[in-house]
C-alpha positions as MATLAB code, in Angstrom:
seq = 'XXXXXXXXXXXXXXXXXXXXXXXXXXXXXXXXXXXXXXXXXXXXXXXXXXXXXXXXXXXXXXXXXXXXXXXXXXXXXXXXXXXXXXXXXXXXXXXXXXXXXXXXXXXXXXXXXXXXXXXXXXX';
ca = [
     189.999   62.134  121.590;
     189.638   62.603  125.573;
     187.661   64.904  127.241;
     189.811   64.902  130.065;
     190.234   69.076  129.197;
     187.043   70.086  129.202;
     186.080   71.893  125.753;
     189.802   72.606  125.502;
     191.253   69.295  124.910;
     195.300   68.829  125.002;
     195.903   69.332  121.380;
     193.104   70.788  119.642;
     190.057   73.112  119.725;
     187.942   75.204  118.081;
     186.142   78.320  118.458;
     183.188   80.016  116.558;
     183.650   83.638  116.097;
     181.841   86.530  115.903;
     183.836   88.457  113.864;
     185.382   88.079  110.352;
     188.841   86.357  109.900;
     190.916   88.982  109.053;
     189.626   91.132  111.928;
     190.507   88.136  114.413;
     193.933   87.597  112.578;
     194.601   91.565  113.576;
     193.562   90.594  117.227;
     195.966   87.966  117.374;
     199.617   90.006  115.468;
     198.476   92.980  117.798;
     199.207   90.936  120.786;
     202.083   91.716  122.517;
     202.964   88.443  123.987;
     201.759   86.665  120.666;
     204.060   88.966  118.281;
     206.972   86.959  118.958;
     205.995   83.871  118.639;
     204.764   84.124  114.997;
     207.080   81.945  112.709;
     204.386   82.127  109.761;
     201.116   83.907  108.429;
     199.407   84.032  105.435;
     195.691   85.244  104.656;
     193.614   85.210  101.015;
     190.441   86.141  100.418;
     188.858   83.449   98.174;
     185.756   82.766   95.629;
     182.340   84.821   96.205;
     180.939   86.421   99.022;
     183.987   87.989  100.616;
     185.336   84.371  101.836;
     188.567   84.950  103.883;
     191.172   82.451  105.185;
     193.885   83.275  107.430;
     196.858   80.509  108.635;
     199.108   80.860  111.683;
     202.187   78.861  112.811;
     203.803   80.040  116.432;
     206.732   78.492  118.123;
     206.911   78.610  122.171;
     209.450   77.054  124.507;
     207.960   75.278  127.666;
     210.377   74.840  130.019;
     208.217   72.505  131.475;
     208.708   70.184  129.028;
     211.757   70.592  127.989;
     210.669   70.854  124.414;
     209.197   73.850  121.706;
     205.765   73.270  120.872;
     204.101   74.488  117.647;
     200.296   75.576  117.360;
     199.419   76.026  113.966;
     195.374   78.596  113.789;
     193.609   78.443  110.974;
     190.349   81.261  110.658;
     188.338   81.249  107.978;
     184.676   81.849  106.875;
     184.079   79.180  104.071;
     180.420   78.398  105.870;
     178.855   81.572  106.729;
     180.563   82.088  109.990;
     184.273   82.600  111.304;
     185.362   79.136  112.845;
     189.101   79.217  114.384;
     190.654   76.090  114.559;
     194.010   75.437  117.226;
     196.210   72.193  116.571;
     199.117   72.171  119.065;
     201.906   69.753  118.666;
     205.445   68.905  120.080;
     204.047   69.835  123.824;
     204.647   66.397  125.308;
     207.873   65.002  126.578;
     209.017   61.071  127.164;
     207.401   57.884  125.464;
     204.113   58.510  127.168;
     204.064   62.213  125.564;
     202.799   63.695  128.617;
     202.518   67.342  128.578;
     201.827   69.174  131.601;
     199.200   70.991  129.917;
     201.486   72.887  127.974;
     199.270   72.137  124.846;
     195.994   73.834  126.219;
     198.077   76.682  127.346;
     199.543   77.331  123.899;
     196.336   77.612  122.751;
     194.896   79.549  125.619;
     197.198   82.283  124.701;
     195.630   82.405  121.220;
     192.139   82.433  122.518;
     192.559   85.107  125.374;
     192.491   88.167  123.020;
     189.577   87.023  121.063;
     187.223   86.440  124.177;
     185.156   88.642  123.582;
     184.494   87.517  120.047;
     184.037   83.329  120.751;
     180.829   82.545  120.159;
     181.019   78.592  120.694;
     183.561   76.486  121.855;
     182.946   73.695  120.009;
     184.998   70.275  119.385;
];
């Protein structure tokens, strides 16, 4: 993968949180502009030690592109700490699959209500 993004790369990132997965799950359904663009969510707590998991799959438009994009956010705590991974796909348009940054945006809009919470952006 390209670093061309930064930390944020065009289809993929992930984020170390300080908080557990279900509260960061809440973060994300509580957002207004985020509501609507949940097709799918499912959470378990697993094993020992209060191990959580939490799955997301959202649906945008990008006019842009001319095309939906899907991000599918996975949370979970299976190491010791909350780690939020972001896969976006179906951003790009054309044989090239350029997309206008339409993939870092999607999952922009998951990370903006969990600022406060990131710990590490990490890749």
């Amino acid at each position: 993968m390209s670093k061309r993004e930064g930390i944020i790369l065009k289809k993929y990132a992930e984020f170390k949180l300080n908080i557990k997965p279900f509260d960061a799950a809440l973060k994300i359904t509580e957002d207004s502009k985020l509501k609507d663009l949940i097709v799918f969510y499912d959470y378990k707590v697993t094993g020992k030690d209060d191990e959580q998991i939490c799955i997301f799959v959202l649906e945008k438009y990008f006019l842009r592109t001319s095309s939906t994009a899907s991000l599918t956010v996975t949370i979970d705590n299976f190491d010791g700490e909350t780690v939020m991974k972001c896969i976006s796909t179906g951003n790009g348009e054309g044989i090239f699959d350029i997309g206008w940054g339409s993939g870092k945006s999607f999952i922009n809009s998951v990370r903006t209500p969990l600022i406060p919470n990131i710990k590490e952006e990490a890749l």
